[in-house]
C-alpha positions as CSV (number, residue, x, y, z in Angstrom):
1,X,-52.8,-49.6,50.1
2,X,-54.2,-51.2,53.2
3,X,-51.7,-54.1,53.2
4,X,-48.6,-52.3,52.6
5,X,-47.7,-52.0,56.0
6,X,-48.1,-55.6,56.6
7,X,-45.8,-56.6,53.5
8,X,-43.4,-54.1,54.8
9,X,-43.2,-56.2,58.1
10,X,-43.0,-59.3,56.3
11,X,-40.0,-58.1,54.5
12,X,-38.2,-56.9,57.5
13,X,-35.9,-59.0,59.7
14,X,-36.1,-59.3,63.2
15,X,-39.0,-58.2,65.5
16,X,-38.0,-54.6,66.6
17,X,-41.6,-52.9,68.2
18,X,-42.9,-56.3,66.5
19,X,-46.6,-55.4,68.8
20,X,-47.1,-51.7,67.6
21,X,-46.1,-52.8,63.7
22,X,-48.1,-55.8,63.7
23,X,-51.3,-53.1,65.5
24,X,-50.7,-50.1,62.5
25,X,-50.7,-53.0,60.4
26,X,-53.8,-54.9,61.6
27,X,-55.7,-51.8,62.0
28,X,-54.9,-50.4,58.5
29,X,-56.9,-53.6,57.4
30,X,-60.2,-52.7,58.4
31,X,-62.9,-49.8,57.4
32,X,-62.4,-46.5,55.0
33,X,-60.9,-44.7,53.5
34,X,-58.0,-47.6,52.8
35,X,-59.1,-50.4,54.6
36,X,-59.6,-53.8,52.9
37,X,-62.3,-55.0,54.6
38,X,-65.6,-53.7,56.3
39,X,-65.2,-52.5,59.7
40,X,-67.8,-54.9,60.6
41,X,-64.8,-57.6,60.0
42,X,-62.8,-56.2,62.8
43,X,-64.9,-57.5,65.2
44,X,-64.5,-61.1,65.1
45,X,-61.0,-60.7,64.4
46,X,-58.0,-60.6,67.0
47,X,-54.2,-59.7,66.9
48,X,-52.1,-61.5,68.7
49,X,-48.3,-60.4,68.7
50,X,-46.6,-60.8,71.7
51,X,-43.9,-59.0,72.3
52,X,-40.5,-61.4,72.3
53,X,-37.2,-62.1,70.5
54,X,-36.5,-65.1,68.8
55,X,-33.9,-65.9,71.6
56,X,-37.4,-66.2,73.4
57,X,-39.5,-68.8,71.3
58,X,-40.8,-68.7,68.1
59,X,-42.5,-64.8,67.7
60,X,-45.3,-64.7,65.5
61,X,-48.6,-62.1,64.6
62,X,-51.6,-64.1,64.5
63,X,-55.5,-62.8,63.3
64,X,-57.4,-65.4,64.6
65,X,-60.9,-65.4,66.1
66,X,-61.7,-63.1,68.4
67,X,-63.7,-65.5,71.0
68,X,-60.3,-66.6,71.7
69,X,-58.9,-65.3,75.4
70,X,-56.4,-62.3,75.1
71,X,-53.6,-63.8,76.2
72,X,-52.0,-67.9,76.3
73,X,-52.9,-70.7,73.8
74,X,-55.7,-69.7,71.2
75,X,-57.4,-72.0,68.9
76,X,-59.2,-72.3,65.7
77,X,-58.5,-70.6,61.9
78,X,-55.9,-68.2,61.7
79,X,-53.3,-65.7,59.5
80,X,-50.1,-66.0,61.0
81,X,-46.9,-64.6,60.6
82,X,-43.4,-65.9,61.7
83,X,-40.2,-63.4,61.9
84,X,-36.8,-64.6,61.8
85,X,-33.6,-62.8,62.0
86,X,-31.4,-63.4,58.3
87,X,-34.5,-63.5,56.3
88,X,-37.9,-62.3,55.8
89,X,-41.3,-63.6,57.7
90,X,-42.9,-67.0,57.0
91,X,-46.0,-66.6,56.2
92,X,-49.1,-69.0,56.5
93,X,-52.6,-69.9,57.6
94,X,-52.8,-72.3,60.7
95,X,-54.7,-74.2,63.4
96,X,-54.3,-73.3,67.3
97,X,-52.6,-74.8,69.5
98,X,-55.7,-75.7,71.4
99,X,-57.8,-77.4,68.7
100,X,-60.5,-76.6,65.9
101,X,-63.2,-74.4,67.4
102,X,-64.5,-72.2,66.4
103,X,-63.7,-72.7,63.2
104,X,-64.4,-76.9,62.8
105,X,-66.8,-76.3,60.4
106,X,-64.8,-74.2,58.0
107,X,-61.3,-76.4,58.4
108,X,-63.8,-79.3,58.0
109,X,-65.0,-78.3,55.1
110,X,-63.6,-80.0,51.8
111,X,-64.0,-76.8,50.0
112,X,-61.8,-74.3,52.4
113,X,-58.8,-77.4,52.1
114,X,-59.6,-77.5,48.4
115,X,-59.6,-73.5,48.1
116,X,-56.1,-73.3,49.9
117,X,-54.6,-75.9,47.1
118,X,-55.8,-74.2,44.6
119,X,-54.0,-70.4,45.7
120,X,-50.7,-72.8,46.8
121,X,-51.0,-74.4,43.2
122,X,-51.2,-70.4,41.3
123,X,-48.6,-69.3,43.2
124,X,-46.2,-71.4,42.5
125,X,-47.1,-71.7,39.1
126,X,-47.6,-68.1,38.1
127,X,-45.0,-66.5,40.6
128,X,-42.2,-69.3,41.4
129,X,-40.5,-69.3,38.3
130,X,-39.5,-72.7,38.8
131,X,-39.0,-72.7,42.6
132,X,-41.8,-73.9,45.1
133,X,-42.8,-70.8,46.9
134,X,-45.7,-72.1,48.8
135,X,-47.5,-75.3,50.6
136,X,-50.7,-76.4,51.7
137,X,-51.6,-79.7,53.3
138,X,-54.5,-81.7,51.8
139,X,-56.7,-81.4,55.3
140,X,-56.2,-78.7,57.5
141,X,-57.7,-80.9,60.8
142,X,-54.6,-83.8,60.4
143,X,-52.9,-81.9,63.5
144,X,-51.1,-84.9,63.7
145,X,-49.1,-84.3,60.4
146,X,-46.5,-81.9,60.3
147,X,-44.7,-80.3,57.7
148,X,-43.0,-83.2,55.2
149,X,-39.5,-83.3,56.4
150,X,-38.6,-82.6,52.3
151,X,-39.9,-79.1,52.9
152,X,-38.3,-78.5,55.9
153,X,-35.0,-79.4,54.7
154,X,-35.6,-76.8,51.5
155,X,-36.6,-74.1,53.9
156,X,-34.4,-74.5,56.7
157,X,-34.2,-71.1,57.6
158,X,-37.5,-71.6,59.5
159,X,-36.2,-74.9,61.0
160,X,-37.4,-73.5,64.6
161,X,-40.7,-72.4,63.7
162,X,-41.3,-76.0,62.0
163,X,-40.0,-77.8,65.0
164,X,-42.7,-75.7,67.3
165,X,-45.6,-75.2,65.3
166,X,-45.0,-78.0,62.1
167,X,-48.4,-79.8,63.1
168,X,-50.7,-76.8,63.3
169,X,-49.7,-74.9,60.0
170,X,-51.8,-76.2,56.9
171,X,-50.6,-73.3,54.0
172,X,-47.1,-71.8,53.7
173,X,-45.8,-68.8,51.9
174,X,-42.2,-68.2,51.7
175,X,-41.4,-64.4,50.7
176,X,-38.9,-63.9,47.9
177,X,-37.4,-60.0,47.3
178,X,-40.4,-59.8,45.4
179,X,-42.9,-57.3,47.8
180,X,-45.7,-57.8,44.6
181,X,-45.5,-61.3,45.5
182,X,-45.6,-61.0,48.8
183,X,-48.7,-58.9,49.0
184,X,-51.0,-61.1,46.4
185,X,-50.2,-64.1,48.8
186,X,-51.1,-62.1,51.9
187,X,-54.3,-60.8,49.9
188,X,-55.2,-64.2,49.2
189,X,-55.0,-66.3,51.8
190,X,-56.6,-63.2,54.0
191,X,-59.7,-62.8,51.8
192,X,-60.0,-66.5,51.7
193,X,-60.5,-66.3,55.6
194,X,-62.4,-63.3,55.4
195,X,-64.5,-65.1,53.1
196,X,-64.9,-68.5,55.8
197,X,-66.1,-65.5,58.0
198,X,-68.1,-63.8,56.3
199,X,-67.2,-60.8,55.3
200,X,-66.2,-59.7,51.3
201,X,-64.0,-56.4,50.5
202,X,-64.7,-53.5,50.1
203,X,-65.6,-52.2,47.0
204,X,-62.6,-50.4,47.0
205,X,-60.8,-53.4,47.0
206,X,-63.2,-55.7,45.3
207,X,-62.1,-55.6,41.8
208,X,-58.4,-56.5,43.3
209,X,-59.9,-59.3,45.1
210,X,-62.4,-60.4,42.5
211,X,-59.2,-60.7,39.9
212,X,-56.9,-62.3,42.5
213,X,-59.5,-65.3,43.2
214,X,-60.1,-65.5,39.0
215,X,-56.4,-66.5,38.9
216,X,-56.4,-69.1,41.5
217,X,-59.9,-70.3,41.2
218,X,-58.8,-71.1,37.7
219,X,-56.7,-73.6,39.5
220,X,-59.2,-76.0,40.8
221,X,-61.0,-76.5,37.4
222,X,-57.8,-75.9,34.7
223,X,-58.7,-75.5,31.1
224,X,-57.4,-77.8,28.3
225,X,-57.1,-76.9,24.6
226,X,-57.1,-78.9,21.5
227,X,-53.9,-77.5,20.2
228,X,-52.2,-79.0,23.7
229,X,-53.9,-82.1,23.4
230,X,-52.8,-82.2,20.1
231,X,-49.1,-81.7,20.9
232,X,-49.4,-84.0,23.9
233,X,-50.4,-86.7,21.5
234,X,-47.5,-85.8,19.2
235,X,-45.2,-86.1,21.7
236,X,-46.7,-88.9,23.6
237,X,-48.6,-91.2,21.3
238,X,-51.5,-92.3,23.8
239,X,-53.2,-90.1,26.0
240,X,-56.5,-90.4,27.7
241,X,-59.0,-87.6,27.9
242,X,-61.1,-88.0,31.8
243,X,-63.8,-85.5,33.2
244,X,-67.0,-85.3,34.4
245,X,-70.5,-85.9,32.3
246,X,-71.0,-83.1,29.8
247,X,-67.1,-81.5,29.7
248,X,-67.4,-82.5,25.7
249,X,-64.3,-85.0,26.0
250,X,-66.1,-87.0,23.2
251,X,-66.6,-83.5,21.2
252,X,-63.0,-82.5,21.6
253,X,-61.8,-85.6,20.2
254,X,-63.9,-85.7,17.3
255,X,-62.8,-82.0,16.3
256,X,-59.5,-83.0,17.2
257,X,-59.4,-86.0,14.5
258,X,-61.4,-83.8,12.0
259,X,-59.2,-80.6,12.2
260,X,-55.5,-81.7,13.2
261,X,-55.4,-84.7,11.2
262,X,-57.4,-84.1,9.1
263,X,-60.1,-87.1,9.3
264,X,-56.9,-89.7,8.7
265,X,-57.9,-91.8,11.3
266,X,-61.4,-93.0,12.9
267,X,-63.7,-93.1,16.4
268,X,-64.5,-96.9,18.0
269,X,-66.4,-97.0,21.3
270,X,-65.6,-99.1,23.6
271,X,-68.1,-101.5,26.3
272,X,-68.7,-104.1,28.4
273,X,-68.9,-106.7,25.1
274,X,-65.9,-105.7,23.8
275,X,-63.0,-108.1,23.5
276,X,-59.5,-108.9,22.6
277,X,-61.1,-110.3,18.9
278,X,-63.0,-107.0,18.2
279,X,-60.0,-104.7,19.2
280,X,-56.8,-106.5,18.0
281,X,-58.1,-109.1,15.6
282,X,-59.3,-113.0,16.0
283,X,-61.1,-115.4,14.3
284,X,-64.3,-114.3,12.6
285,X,-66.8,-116.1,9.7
286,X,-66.9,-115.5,6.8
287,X,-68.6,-116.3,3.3
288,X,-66.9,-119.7,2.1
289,X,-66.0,-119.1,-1.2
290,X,-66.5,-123.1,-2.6
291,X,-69.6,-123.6,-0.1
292,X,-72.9,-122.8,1.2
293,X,-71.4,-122.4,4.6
294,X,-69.2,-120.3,6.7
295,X,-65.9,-120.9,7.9
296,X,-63.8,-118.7,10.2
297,X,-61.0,-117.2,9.4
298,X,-58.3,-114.1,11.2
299,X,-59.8,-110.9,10.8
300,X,-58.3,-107.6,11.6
301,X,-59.9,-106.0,14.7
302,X,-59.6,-101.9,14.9
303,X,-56.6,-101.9,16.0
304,X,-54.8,-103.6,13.5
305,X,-57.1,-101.5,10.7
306,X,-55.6,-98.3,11.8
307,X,-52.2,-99.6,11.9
308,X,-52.5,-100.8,8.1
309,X,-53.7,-97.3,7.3
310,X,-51.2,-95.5,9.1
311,X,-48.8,-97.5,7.4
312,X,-50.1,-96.8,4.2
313,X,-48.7,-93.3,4.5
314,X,-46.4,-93.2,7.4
315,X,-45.3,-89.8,6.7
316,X,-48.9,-88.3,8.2
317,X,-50.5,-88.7,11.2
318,X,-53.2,-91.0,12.1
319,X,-55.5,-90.8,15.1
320,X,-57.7,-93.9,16.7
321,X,-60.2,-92.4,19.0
322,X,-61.7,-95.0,21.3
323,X,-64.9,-93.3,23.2
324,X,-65.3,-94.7,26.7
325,X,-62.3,-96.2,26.3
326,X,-62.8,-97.7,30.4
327,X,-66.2,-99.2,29.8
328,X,-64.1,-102.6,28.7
329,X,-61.7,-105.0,30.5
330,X,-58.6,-103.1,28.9
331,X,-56.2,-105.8,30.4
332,X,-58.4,-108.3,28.4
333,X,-59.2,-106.4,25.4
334,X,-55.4,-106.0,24.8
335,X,-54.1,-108.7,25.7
336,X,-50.4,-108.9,25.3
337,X,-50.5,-105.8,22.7
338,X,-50.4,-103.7,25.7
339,X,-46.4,-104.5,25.6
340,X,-46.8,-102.4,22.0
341,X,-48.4,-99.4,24.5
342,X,-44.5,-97.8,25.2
343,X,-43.7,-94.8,23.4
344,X,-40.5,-94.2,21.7
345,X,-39.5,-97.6,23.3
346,X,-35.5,-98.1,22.3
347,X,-36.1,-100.2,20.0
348,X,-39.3,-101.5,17.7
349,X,-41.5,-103.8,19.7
350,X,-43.0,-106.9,18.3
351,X,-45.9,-108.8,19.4
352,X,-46.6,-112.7,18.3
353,X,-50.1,-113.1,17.3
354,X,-52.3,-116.3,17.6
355,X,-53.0,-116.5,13.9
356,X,-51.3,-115.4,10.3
357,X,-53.7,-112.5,9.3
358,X,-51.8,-112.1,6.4
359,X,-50.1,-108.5,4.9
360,X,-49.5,-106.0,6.6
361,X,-49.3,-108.4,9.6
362,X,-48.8,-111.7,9.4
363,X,-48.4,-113.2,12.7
364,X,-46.2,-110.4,14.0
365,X,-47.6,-107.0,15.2
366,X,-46.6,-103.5,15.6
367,X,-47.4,-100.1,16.2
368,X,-46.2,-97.7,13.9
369,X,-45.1,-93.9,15.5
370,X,-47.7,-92.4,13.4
371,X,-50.4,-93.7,14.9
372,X,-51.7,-92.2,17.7
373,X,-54.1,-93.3,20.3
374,X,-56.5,-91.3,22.2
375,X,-59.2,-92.5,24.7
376,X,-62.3,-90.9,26.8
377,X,-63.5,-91.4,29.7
378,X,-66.2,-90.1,31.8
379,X,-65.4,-89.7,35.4
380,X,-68.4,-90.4,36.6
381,X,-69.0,-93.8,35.6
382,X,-68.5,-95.8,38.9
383,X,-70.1,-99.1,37.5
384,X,-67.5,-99.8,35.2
385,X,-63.9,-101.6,35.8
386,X,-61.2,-98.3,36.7
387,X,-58.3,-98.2,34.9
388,X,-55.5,-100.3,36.0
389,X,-51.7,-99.4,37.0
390,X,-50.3,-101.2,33.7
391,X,-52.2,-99.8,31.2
392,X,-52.4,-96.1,33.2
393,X,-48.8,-96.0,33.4
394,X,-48.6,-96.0,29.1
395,X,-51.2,-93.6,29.0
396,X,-51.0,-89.6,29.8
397,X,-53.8,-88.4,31.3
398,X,-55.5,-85.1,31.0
399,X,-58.4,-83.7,33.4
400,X,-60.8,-81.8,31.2
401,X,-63.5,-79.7,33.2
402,X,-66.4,-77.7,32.8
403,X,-65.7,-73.8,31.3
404,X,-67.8,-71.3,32.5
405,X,-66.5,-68.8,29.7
406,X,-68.9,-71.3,28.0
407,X,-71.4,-71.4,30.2
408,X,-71.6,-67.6,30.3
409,X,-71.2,-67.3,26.3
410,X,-73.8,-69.8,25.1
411,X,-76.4,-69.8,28.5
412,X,-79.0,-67.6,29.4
413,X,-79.3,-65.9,32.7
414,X,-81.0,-68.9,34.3
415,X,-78.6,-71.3,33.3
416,X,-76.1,-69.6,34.3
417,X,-77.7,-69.3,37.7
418,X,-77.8,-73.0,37.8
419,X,-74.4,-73.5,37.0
420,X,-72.6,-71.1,39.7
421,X,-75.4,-72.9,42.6
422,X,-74.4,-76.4,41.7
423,X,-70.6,-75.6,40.8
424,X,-70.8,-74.0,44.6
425,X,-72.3,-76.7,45.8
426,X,-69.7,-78.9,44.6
427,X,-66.7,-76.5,45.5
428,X,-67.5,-76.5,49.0
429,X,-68.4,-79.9,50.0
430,X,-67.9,-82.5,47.9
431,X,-65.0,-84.7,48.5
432,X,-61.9,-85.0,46.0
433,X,-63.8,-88.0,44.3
434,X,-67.1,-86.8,43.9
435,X,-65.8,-83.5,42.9
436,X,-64.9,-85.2,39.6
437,X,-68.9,-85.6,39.0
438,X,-69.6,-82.1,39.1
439,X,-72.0,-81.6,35.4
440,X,-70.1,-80.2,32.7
441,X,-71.0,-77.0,30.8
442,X,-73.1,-78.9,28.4
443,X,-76.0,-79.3,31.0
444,X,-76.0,-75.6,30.7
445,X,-76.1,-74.3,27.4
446,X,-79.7,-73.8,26.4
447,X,-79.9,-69.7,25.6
448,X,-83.8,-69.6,25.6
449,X,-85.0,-69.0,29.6
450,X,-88.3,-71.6,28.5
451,X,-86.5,-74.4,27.5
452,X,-83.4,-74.0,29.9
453,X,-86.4,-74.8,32.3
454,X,-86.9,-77.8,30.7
455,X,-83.6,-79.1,29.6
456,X,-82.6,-78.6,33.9
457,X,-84.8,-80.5,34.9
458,X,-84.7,-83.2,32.3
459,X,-81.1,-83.4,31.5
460,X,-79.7,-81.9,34.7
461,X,-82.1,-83.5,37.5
462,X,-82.2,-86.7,36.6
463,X,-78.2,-86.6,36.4
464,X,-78.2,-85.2,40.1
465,X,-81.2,-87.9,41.3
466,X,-79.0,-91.1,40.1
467,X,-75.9,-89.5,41.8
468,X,-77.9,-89.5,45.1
469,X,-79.7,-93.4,44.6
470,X,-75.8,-94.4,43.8
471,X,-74.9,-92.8,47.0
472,X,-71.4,-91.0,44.9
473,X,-72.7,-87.5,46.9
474,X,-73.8,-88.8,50.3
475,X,-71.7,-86.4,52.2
476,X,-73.4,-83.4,50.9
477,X,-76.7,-85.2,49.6
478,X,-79.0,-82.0,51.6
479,X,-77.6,-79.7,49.2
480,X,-78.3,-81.5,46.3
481,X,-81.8,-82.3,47.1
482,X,-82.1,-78.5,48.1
483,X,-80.8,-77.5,44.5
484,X,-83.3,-80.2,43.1
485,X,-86.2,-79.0,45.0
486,X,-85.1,-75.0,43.8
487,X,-84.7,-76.6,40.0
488,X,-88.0,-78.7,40.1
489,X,-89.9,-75.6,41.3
490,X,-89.3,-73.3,38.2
């Protein structure tokens, strides 16, 4: 295979003929019969491998952009390779010395910095077997962070090429004995630049490359079941469900509560009006018995409804599902209940309430282990009070994000059209908050071509036209408005 000669040298110590290696290398990259990529590519590519010995400097092979001069300090994007002499090459994707261009509009871009996280996060979740094999820093263009000095303490066998070149390096690989390894990271992070340049595989390579950005892509929008949601809760008592509009948070719960326990349990929504009385309990009136009139008495709120039937039959489980669970004050709404909020606590903890509601309760509360708690939210409410630190910190929290298996199962050809242009759209430029408002799957379901047309630009539109008025997507608002004015015109 084309990069075979190029994991060889990875895995080699030292830098014996480093310049003719890294050239058979570098040249076995491009154009058939083996090549990788299009011969096209080679031509706004460079190698640079100077010939020296780590006694020297710090040797490296660099493919960086080929306006760069052919000799001294380069600049921009580039694949780099660092050998040492008891180990095997370092390798990683960097920034010249000299600064961003060419290439300030791909390191700029939220995407390419998001992209890189998201192979760093694969690999050392599929291929580190419990070890961090790789690194990538959250913006390529901070030349003025280097390496954390945690990292450079666990791989101190590159402790010179940190020193030298720390700032500039964004992604790190670290080769293990294993060459498979080794040559899915190099494939990566090369197609990924390939990619920022332009250029795709080969078709002899494509279905390799097409599989290898499956993996990692999955990375960026990770898929949640209800059977891990279910042992979360099991094993955690409250957890949260948060996504973007249309990710079917509110659907998973209720199959959730219908399936795994078995409808013992019951769905509250949450919002703005909600208090403290409705939730935990308060005064309420009621019916006098002896009179025409009403007179308040303490009345179980939700909360305290679930607990008595939980502890009706404390040998099941029992679910309380509370829908938009951040649309109310929760530091108000729970007042000093939130202390009962700490699973598998040492010891039972006991709240005093205000009033004697009588049994179960009386005047003391509790929450039983067989009640479980689980809350939705929707990312992309901005008007609405966020979380805060006390109450996150009892919750566990789980992304859940649109499925294009979904999309693809359930959506016709135009829908799913739709989806990849505005998923795209959001890959590439939206920043790490608005990314949590790209639509969910939902939006994209409709398997008639007809009324996909109409549920786009009446479900879909008007979603992307308050995102724009609110101002959540003002860094990439032309692309938006280009998608709305491609959507509007069908």
């Amino acid at each position: 295979m084309s990069l075979d000669t190029l994991v060889d040298i990875v895995h080699t110590k030292g830098t014996d003929k480093w310049r003719d290696r890294n050239q058979e290398a570098f040249e076995a990259l491009f154009g058939a019969p083996g090549g990788r990529y299009p011969k096209a590519a080679e031509k706004v590519t460079a190698l640079r491998a100077p010939e020296m010995s780590t006694d020297d400097g710090v040797p490296f092979a660099a493919y960086i952009h080929v306006d760069n001069p052919k000799s001294g300090p380069y600049s921009g994007l580039s694949f780099v390779i660092f050998p040492i002499e008891d180990g095997p090459c370092l390798v990683g994707l960097g920034v010249g010395t000299q600064g961003l261009p060419p290439d300030e509009a791909i390191l700029g871009r939220p995407g390419h910095a998001r992209k890189v996280r998201a192979i760093v996060d694969w690999l050392n979740k599929d291929r580190g077997n419990g070890k961090r094999i790789a690194w990538a820093k959250h913006d390529p263009t901070r030349t003025d962070i280097s390496i954390p000095d945690e990292l450079q303490k666990e791989w101190s066998s590159y402790a010179s090429i940190f020193k030298r070149y720390g700032r500039e390096m964004y992604a790190l690989f670290v080769p293990s004995e294993d060459k498979q390894c080794t040559q899915v990271a190099i494939a990566s992070f090369l197609d990924l630049m390939m990619e920022e340049r332009g250029f795709a595989p080969m078709n002899s390579a494509a279905k390799d490359a097409e599989q290898l950005r499956t993996r990692w892509f999955a990375e960026l929008m990770p898929q949640t079941t209800e059977d891990k949601i279910a042992a979360l809760l099991e094993n955690r008592g409250y957890v949260i469900l948060q996504g973007p509009p249309g990710t079917g948070k509110t659907r998973m719960a209720s199959k959730l509560l219908h399936e795994h326990y078995k409808d013992r349990g019951q769905t509250i929504q949450f919002h703005p009006n909600t208090s403290y009385e409705n939730f935990i309990g308060g005064l309420a009136p009621v019916q006098a018995a002896d009179t025409l009139g009403l007179q308040f008495r303490p009345t179980a709120g939700f909360l305290m409804q679930a607990i008595a039937d939980a502890k009706a039959q404390p040998e099941l489980s029992f679910l309380l599902h509370i829908d938009e669970i951040n649309r109310a004050d929760l530091g108000k709404v729970l007042g000093e209940a939130i202390l009962l909020l700490e699973w598998k606590s040492d010891s039972p903890r006991t709240v005093r309430l205000p009033y004697d509601f009588g049994p179960p309760f009386g005047s003391q509360l509790q929450l039983p282990a067989n009640l479980h708690i689980l809350g939705t939210m929707n990312t992309a409410d901005r008007s609405i009070a966020i979380v805060d630190l006390a109450v996150r910190r009892r919750f566990g929290f789980i992304s859940i994000w649109p499925d294009q298996g979904t999309v693809e199962k359930y959506g016709c050809a135009l829908m799913q059209k739709a989806y990849r242009d505005i998923l795209s759209i959001f890959v590439e430029y939206a920043s790490d908050d608005a990314f949590q408002l790209i639509p969910g799957h939902a939006y994209f379901l409709e398997s008639d071509e007809t009324m996909a047309k109409e549920r786009l630009k009446t479900n879909l539109a008007p979603l992307l036209d308050e995102y724009l008025s609110q101002g959540f997507v003002g860094g990439f608002a032309e692309d938006i408005r280009s998608f709305l004015q491609w959507l509007r015109s069908l």
